[in-house]
Residue frames as a rotation matrix with the C-alpha (Angstrom) as fourth column:
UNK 1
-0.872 0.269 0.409 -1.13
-0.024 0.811 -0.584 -10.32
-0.489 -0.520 -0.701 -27.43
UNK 2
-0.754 0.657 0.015 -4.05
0.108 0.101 0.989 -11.67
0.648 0.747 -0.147 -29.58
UNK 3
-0.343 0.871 0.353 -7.75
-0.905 -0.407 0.125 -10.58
0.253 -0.276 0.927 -28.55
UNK 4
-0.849 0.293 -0.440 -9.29
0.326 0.946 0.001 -13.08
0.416 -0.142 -0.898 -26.04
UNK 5
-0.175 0.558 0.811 -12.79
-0.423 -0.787 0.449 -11.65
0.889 -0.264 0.374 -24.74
UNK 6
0.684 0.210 -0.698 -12.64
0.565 0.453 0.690 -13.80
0.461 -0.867 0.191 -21.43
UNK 7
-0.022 -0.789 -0.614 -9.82
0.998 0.014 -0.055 -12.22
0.052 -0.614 0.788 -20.51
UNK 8
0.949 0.040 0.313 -10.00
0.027 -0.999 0.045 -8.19
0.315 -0.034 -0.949 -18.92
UNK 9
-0.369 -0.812 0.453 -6.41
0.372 -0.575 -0.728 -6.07
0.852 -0.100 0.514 -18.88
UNK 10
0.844 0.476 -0.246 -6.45
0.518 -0.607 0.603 -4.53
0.138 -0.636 -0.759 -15.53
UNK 11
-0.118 -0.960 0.254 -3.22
0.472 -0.280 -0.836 -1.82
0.874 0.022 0.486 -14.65
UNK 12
0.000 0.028 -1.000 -2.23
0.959 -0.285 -0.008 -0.59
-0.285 -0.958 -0.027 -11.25
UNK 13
-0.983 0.096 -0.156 -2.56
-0.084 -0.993 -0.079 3.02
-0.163 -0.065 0.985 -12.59
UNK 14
-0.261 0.959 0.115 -6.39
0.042 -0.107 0.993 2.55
0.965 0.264 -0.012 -12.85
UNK 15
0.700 0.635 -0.328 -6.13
0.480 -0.077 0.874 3.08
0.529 -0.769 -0.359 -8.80
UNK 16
-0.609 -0.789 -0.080 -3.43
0.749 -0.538 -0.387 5.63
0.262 -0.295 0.919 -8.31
UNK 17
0.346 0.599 -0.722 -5.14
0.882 -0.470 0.033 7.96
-0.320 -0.649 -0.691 -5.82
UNK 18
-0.241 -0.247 -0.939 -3.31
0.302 -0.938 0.170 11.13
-0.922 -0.243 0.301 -7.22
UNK 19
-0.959 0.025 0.281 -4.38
0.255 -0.350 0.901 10.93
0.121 0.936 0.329 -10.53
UNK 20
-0.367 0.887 -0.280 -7.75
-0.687 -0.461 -0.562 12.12
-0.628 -0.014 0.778 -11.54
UNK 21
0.283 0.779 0.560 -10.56
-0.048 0.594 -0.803 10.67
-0.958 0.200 0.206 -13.62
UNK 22
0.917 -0.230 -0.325 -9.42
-0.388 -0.335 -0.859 12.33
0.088 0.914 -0.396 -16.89
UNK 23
-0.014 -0.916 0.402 -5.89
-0.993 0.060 0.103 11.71
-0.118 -0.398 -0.910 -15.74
UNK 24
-0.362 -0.089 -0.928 -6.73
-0.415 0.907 0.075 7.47
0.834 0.413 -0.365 -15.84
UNK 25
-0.899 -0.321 0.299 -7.73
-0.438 0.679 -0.590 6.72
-0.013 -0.661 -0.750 -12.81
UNK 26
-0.568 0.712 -0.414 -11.00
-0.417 0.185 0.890 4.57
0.710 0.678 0.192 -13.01
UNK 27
0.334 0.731 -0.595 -12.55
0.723 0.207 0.660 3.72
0.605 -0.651 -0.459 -9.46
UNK 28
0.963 0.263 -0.055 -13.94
0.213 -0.626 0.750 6.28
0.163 -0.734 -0.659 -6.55
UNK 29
0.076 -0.746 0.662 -11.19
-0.776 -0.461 -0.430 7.98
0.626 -0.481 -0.614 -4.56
UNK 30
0.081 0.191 0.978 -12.09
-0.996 0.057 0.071 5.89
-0.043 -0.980 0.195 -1.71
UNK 31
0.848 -0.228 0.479 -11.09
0.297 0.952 -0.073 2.51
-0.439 0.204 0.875 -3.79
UNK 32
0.652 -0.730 0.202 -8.26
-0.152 -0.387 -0.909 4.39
0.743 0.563 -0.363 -5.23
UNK 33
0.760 -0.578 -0.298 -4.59
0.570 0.374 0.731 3.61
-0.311 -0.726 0.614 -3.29
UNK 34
0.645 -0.710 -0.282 -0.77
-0.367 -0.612 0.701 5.32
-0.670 -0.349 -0.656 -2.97
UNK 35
-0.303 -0.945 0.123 1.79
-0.848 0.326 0.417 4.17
-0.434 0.022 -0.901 -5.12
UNK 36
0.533 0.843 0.071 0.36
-0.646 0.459 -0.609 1.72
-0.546 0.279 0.790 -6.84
UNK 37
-0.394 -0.781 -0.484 2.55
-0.914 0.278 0.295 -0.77
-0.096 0.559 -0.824 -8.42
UNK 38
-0.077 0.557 -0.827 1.72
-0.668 0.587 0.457 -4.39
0.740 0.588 0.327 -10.14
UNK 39
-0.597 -0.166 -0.785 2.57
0.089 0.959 -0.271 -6.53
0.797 -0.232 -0.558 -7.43
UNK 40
-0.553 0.802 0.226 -0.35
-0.700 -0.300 -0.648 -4.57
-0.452 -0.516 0.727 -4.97
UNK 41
-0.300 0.686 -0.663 -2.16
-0.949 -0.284 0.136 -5.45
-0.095 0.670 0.736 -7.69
UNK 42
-0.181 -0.254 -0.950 -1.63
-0.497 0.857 -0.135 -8.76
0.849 0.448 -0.281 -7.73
UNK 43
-0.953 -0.211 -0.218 -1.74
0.161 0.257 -0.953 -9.47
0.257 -0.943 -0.211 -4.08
UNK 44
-0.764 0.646 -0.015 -4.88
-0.313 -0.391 -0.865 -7.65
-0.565 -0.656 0.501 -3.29
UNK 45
0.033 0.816 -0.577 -6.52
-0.988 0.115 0.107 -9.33
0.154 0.566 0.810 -6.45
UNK 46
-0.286 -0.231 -0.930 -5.30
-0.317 0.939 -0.135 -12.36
0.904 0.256 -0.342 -4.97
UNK 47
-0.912 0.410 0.015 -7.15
0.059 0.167 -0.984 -11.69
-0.406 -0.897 -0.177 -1.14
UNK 48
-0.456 0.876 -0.155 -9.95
-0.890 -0.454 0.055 -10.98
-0.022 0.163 0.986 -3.18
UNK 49
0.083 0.426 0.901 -10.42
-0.240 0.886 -0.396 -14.72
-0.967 -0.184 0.175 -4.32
UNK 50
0.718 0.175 -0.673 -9.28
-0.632 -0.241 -0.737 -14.24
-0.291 0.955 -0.063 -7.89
UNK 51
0.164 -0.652 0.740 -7.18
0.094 0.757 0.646 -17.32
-0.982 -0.037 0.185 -9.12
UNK 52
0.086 -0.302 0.949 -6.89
0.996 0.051 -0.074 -17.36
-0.026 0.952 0.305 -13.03
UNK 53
0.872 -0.219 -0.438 -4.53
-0.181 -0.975 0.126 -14.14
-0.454 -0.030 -0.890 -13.52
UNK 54
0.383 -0.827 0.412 -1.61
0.910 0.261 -0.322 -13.74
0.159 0.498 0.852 -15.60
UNK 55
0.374 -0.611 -0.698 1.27
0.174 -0.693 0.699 -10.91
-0.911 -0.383 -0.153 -14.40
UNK 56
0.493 -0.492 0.718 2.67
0.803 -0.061 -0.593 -9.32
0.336 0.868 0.365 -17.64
UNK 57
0.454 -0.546 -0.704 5.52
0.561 -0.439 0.702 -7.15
-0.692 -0.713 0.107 -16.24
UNK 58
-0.594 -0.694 -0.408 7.45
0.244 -0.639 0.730 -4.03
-0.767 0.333 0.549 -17.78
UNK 59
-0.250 0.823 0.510 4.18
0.965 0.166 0.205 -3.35
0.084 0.543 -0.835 -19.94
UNK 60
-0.950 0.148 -0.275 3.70
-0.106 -0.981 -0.160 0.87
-0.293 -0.123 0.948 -20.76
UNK 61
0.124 0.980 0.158 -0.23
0.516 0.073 -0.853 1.64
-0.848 0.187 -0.497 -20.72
UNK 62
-0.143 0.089 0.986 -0.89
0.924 -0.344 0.165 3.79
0.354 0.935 -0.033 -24.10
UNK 63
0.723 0.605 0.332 -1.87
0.425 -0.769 0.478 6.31
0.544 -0.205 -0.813 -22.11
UNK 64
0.804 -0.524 0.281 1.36
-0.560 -0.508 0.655 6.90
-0.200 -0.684 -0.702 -19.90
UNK 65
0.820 -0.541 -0.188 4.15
0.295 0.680 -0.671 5.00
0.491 0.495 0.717 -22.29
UNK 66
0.248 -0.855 0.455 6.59
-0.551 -0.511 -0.660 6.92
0.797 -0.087 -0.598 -19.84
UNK 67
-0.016 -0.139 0.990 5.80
-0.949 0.314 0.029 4.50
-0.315 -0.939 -0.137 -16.83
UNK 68
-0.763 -0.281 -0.582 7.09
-0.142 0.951 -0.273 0.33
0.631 -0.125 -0.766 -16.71
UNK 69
-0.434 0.264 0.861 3.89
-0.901 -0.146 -0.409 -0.32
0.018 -0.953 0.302 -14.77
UNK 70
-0.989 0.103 0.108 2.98
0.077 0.972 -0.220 -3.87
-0.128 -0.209 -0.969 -15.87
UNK 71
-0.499 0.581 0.643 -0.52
-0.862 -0.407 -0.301 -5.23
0.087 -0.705 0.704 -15.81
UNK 72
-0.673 0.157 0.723 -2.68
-0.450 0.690 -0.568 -8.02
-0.588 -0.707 -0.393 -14.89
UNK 73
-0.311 0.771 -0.556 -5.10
-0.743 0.167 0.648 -10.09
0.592 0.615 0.521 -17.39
UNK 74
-0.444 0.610 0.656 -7.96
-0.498 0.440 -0.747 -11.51
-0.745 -0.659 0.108 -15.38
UNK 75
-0.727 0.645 -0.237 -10.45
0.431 0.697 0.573 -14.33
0.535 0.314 -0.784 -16.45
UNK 76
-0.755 0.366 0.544 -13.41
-0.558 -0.794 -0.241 -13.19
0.343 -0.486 0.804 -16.51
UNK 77
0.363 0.750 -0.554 -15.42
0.091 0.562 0.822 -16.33
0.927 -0.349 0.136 -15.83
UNK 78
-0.376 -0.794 -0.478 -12.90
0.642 0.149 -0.752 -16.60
0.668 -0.589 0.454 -12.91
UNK 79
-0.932 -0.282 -0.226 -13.69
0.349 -0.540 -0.766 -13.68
0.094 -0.793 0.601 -11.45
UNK 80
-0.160 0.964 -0.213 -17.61
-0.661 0.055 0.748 -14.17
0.733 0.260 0.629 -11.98
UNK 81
0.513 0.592 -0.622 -17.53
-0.118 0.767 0.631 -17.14
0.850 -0.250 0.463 -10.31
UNK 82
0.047 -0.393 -0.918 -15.34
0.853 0.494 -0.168 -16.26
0.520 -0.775 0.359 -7.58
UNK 83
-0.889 -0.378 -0.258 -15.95
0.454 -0.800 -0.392 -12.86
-0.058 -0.466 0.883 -6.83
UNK 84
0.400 0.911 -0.098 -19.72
0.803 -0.400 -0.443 -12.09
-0.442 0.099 -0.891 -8.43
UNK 85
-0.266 0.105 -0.958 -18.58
-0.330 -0.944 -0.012 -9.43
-0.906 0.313 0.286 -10.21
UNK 86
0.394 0.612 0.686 -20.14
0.529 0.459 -0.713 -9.18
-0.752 0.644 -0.142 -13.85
UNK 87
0.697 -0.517 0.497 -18.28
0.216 -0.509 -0.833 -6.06
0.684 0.688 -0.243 -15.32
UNK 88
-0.065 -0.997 -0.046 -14.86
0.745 -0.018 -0.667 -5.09
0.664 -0.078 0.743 -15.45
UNK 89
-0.145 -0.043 0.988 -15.90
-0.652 -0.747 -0.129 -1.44
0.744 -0.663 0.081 -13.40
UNK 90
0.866 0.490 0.100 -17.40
-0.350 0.452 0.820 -4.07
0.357 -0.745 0.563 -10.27
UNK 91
0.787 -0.422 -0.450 -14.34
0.527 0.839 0.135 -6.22
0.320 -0.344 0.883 -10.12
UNK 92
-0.068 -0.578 0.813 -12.02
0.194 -0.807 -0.558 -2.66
0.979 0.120 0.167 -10.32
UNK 93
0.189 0.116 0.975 -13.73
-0.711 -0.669 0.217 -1.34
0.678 -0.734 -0.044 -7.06
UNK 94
0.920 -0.035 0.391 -14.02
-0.314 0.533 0.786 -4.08
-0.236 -0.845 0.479 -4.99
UNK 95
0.580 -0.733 -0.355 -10.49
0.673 0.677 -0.298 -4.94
0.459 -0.066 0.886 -6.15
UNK 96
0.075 -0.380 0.922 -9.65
-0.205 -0.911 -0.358 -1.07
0.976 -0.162 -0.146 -5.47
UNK 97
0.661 0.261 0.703 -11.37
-0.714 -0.068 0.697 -1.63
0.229 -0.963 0.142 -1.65
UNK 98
0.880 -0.284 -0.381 -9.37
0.338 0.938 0.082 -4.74
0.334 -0.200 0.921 -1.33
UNK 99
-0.055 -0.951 0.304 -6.19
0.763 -0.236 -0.602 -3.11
0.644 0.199 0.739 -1.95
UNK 100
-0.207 -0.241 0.948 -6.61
-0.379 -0.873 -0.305 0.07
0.902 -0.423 0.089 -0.16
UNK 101
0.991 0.022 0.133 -7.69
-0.126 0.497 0.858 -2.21
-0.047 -0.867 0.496 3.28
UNK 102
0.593 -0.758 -0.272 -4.27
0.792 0.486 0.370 -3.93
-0.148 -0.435 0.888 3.15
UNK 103
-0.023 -0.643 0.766 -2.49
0.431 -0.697 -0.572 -1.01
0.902 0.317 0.293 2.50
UNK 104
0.197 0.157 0.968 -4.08
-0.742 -0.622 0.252 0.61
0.641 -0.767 -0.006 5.69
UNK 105
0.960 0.219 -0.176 -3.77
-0.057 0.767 0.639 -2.37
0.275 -0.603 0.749 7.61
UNK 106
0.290 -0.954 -0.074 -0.19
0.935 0.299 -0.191 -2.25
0.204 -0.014 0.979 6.84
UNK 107
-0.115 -0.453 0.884 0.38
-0.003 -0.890 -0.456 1.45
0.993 -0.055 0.101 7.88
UNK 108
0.285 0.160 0.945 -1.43
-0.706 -0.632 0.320 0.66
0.648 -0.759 -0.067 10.73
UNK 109
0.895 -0.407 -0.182 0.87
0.444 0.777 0.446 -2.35
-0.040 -0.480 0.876 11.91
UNK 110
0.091 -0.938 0.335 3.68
0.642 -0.202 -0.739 0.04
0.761 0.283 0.584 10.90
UNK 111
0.035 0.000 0.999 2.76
-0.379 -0.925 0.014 3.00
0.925 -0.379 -0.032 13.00
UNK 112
0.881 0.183 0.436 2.14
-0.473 0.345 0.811 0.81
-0.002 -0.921 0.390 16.29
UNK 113
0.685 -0.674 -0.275 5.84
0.720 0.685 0.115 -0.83
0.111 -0.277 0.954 15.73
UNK 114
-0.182 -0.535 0.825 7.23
0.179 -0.843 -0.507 2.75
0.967 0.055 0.249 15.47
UNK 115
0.229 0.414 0.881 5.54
-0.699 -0.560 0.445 3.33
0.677 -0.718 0.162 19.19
UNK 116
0.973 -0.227 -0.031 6.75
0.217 0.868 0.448 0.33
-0.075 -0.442 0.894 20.66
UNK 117
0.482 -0.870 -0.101 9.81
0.784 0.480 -0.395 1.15
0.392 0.111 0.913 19.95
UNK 118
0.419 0.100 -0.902 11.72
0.754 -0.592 0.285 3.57
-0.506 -0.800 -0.323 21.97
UNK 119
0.991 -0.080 0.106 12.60
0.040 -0.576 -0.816 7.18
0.126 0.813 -0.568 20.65
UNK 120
0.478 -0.877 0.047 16.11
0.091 -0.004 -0.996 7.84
0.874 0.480 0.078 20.08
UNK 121
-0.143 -0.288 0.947 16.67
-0.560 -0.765 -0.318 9.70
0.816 -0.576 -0.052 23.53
UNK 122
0.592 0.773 0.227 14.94
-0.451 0.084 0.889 7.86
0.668 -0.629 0.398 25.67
UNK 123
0.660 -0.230 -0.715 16.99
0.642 0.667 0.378 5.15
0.390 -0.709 0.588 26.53
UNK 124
0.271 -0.942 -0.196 19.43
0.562 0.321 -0.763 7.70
0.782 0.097 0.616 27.54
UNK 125
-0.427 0.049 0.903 18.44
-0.726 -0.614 -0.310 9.81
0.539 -0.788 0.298 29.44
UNK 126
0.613 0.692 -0.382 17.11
-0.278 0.641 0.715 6.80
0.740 -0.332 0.585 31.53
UNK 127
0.183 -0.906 -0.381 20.45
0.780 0.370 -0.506 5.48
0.599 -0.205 0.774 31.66
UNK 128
-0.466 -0.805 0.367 22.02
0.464 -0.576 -0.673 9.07
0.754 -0.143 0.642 33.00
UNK 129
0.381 0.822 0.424 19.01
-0.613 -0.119 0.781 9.54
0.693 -0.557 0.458 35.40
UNK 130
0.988 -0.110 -0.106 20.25
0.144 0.900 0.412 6.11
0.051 -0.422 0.905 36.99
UNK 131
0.284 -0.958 0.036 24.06
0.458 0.103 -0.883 6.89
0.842 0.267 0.468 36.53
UNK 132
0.324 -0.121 -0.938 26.27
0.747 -0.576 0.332 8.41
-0.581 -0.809 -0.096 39.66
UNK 133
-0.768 -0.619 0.167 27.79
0.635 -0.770 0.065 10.66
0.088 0.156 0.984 37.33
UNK 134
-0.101 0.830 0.548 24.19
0.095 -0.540 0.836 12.32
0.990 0.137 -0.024 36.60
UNK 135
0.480 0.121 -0.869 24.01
0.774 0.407 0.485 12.21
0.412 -0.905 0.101 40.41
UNK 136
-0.251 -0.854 -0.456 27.26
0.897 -0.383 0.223 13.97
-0.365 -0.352 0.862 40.91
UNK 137
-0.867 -0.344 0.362 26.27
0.449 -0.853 0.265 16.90
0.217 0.392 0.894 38.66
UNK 138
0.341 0.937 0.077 22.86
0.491 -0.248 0.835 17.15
0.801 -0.247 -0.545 40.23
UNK 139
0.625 -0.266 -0.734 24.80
0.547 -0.522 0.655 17.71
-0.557 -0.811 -0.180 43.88
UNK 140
-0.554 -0.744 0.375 26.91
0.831 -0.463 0.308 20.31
-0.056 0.482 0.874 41.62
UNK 141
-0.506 0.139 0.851 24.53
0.386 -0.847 0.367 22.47
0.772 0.514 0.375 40.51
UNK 142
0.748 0.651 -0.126 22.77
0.351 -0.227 0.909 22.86
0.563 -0.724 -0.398 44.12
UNK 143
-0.104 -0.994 -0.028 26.43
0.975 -0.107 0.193 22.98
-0.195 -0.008 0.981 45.32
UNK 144
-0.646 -0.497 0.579 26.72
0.723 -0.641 0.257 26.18
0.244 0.585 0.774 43.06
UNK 145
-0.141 0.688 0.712 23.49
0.205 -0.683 0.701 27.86
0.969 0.245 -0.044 43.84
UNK 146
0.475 0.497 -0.726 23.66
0.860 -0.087 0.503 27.82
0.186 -0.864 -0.468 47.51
């Protein structure tokens, strides 16, 4: 792709929480996310307010030519004038923070449908509580111990 200087390269391994600094990973820990894959990337630079983006998919960084991770070319007037950021490191974090909110947001809508929902057992032993057989083997074992 020819050299455009409006336009910044961003990759979802520039916020893979397990890598280090040296390793590639370019914002804080605390903007840094799980698993990272282009279409986060895309999403969470789209809650930000970022509209001119292009998705280039199956793209290997230079640095890690073993991973298909895709990446994202932003406009940077675009994301001046809709986000206030001025350098590529600004628009990184606060896209990082973006992303790593909806990520938590979504664990925590996951965990609270996991608790809502009953554990495996439950309903049965409910059921066998309420049953006469469970009954019947209740007057059994008193039955047996007298």
């Amino acid at each position: 792709m020819e050299h455009n200087p409006d336009r910044l390269c961003v990759w979802p391994g520039y916020f893979d929480s397990k890598s280090s600094r040296r390793g590639g990973r370019r914002v804080p820990r605390d903007a840094s996310v799980s698993k990272p894959d282009l279409e986060g990337l895309a999403n969470a630079a789209k809650q930000l307010g970022i509209r001119k983006m292009k998705r280039e998919e199956g793209v290997s960084h230079p640095q890690r030519p073993h991973l298909s991770e895709g990446r994202l070319w932003i406009s940077a007037k675009g994301a001046e004038e809709h986000v206030g950021a001025s350098t590529k490191e600004e628009l990184l974090q606060l896209i990082g923070g973006q992303w790593r909110e909806m990520q938590n947001s979504a664990k925590i809508a996951e965990q609270k449908a996991l608790e809502e929902r009953p554990k495996p057992g439950q309903t049965w032993a409910k059921n066998q509580r309420k049953s006469k057989s469970g009954q019947q083997r209740s007057q059994r074992k008193k039955s047996w111990k007298k």
